[in-house]
C-alpha positions in Angstrom: 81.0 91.0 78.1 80.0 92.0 74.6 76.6 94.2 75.8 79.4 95.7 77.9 81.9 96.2 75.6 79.4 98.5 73.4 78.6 100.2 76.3 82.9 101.0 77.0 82.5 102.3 73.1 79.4 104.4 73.3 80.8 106.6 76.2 84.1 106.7 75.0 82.8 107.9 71.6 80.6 110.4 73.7 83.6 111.6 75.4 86.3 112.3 72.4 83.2 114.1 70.5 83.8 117.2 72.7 87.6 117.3 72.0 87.4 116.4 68.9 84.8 119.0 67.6 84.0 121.2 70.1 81.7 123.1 68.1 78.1 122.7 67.4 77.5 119.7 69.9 74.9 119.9 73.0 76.9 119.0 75.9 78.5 116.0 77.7 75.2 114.5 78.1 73.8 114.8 74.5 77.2 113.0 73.8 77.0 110.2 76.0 73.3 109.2 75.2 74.2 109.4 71.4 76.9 107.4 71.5 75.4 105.0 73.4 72.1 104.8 71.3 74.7 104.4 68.6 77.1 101.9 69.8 74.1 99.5 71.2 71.8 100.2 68.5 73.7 99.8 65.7 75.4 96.7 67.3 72.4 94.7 67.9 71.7 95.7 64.1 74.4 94.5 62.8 74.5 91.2 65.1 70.5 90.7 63.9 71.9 91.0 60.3 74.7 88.6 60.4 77.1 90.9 60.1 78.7 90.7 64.1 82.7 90.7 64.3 82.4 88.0 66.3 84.4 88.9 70.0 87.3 90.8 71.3 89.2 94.3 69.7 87.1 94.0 66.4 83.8 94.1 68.5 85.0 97.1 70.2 86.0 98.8 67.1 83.3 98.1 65.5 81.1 99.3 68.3 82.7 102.8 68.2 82.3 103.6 64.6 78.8 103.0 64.7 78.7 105.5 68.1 80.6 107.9 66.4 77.5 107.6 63.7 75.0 109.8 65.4 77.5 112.1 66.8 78.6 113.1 63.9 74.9 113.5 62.6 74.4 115.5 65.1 76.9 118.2 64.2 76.1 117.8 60.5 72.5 118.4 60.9 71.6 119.8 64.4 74.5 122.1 65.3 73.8 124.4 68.1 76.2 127.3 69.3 75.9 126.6 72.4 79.3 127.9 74.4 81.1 125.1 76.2 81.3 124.8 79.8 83.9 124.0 82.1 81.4 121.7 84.2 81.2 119.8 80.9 85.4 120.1 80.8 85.5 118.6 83.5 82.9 115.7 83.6 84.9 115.0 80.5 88.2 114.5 81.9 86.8 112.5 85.0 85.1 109.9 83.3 87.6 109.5 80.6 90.4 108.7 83.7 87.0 106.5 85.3 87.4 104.8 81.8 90.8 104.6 81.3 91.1 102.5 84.9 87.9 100.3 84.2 89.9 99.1 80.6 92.8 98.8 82.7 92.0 96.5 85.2 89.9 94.3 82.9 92.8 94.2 80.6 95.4 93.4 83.5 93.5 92.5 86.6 93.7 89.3 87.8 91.8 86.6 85.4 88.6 84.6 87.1 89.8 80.8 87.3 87.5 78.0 86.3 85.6 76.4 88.6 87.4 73.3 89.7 85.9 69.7 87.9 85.1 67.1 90.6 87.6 64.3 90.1 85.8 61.3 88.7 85.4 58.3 90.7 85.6 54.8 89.4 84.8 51.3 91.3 87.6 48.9 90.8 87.0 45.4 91.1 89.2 42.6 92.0 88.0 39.4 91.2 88.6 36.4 94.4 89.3 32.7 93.0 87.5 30.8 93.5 84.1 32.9 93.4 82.1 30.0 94.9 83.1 27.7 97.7 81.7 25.2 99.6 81.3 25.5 103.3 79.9 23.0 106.2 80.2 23.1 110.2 78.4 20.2 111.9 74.8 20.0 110.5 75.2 23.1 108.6 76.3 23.1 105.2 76.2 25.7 102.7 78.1 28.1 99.7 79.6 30.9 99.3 78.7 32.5 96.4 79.5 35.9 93.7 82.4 36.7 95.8 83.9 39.9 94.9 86.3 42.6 96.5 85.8 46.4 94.8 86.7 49.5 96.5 85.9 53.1 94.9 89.0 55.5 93.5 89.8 58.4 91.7 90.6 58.2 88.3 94.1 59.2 87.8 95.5 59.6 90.7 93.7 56.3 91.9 93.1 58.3 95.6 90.7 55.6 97.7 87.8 57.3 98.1 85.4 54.3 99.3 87.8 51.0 101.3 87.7 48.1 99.9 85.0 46.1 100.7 84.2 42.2 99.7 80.8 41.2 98.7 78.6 38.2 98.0 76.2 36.0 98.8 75.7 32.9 101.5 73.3 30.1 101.9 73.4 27.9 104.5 70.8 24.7 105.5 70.4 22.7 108.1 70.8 19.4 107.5 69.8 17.8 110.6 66.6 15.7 110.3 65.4 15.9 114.0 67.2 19.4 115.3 66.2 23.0 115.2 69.2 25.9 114.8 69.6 29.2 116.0 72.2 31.3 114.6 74.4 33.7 116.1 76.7 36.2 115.0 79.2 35.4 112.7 82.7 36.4 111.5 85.1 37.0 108.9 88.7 36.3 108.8 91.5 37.4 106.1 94.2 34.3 106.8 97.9 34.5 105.3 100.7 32.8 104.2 101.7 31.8 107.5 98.1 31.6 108.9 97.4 34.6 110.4 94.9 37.3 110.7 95.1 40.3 108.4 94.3 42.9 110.2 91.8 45.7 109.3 93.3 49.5 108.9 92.4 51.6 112.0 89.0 53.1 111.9 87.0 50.1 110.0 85.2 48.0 111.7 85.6 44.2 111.4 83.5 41.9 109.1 80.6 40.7 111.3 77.6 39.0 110.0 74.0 39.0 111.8 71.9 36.0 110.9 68.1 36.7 109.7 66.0 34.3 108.0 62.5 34.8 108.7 61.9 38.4 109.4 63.6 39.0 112.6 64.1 35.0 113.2 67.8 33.3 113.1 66.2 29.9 113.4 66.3 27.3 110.9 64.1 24.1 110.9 65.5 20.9 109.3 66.0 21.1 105.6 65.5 25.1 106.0 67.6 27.4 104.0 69.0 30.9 104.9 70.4 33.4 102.1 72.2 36.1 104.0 74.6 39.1 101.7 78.0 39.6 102.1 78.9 43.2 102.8 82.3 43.5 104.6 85.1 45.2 104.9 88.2 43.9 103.2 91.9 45.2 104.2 93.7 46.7 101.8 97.0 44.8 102.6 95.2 41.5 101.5 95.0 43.3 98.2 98.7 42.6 97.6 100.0 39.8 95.1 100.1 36.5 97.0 99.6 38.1 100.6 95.9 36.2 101.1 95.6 32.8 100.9 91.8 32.1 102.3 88.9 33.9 104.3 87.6 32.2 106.9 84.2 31.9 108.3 83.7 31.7 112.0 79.7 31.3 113.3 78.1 30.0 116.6 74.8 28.4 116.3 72.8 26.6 118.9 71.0 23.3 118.0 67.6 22.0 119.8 65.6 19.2 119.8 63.0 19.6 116.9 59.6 18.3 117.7 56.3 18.2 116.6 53.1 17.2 118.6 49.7 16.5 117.9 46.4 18.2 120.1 42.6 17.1 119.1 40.3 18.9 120.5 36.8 18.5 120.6 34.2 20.9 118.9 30.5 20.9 117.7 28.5 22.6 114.8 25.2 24.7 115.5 22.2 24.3 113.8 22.2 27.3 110.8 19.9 30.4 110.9 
């Protein structure tokens, strides 16, 4: 804006020179190129010395007394006669109304908005009491652990941009000195005061847990121990005051007989080479 606010200056002093002294100048074009050499040269001069306006009217102002500069030297010291001509009339008065509507609709055309700011986003965290819990269904016992409901919102106008969600972590064992466990899928359930389901809002899907111990294995040995992470969805109506009063954990595992045998076989060594 300020490279072209000298350049506004340097053709409008170009302009007024041939109205205002019609005499001894060397047409429209003379004008306009010494102005401009003026306005930008002796504006970058001043800027390099320290000596800018700053912004606005008095960068403009400035700008045209420093065109008017070599205009003015030009009439002082390299007059010509040369007679005026109407082409030069009348380049005059159509870029001076060009430049009168460029001013104008900078100065009243409509204003460029900012860019809009993406809304920040903070996690809020509720925390579930107790975090830890013991759990234990036939010969498999274990904990829940680190439990934790957070869901993502928009700070100040607290928009959900990311559901709730409850996380943690769960160990289970098999305690069973002689059987082998498979596990299969497991669920979650949000219980209430009157012991029943909370549902889910529409569109989320409902809080399932596969079992993986060993690689792709859901079996556990006796004494084995399975860590599995809790990443489930969480309804936002059991985020109300005193609306949940436990989760529930529903699994199905199948037990087997564990066994171990014994095979000798017999083998002999070679003479080395």
């Amino acid at each position: 804006m300020t490279f072209l606010t000298w350049i506004l200056a340097g053709v409008l002093a170009g302009l007024l020179a041939g109205w205002a002294v019609k005499r001894g100048g060397r047409g429209l074009k003379w004008d306009i190129t010494l102005g401009l050499v003026g306005s930008i040269g002796g504006s970058w001069l001043l800027r390099s010395l320290g000596l800018s306006p700053g912004a606005g009217m008095a960068t403009a102002v400035v700008a045209f007394i420093v065109a008017v500069i070599p205009i003015v030297a030009q009439r002082k010291f390299w007059a010509t006669e040369r007679p005026t001509e109407k082409k030069d009339v009348f380049w005059r008065w159509g870029l001076g109304a060009g430049l009168v509507a460029l001013v104008a609709w900078m100065t009243l055309g409509p204003v460029q908005q900012p860019a809009a700011v993406a809304a920040a986003i903070e996690e809020k965290t509720y925390a579930v009491t107790p975090a830890s819990v013991k759990v234990k269904a036939g010969i498999v016992t274990g904990e829940v652990t680190e439990m934790k409901v957070a869901e993502r919102v928009e700070k100040g106008s607290d928009r959900i941009v990311t559901a709730a969600k409850l996380t943690g972590t769960l160990r289970l064992k098999n305690t069973s000195a002689n059987q082998t466990v498979r596990l299969l899928e497991g669920k979650l359930r949000y219980i209430d005061a009157q012991g029943q389901p909370i549902k889910l809002e529409d569109a989320r899907s409902e809080p399932t847990l596969k079992f993986a111990t060993y690689g792709s294995s859901e079996r556990l040995d006796p004494g084995q121990e399975a860590i599995q992470s809790l990443d489930v969805e969480f309804p936002a109506e059991a985020l109300k005051a005193k609306r949940l009063k436990e989760i529930r954990l529903e699994f199905a595992y199948i037990p087997s007989p564990y066994r171990e045998e014994t095979v000798n076989f017999a083998v002999s060594i070679g003479a080395g080479k």
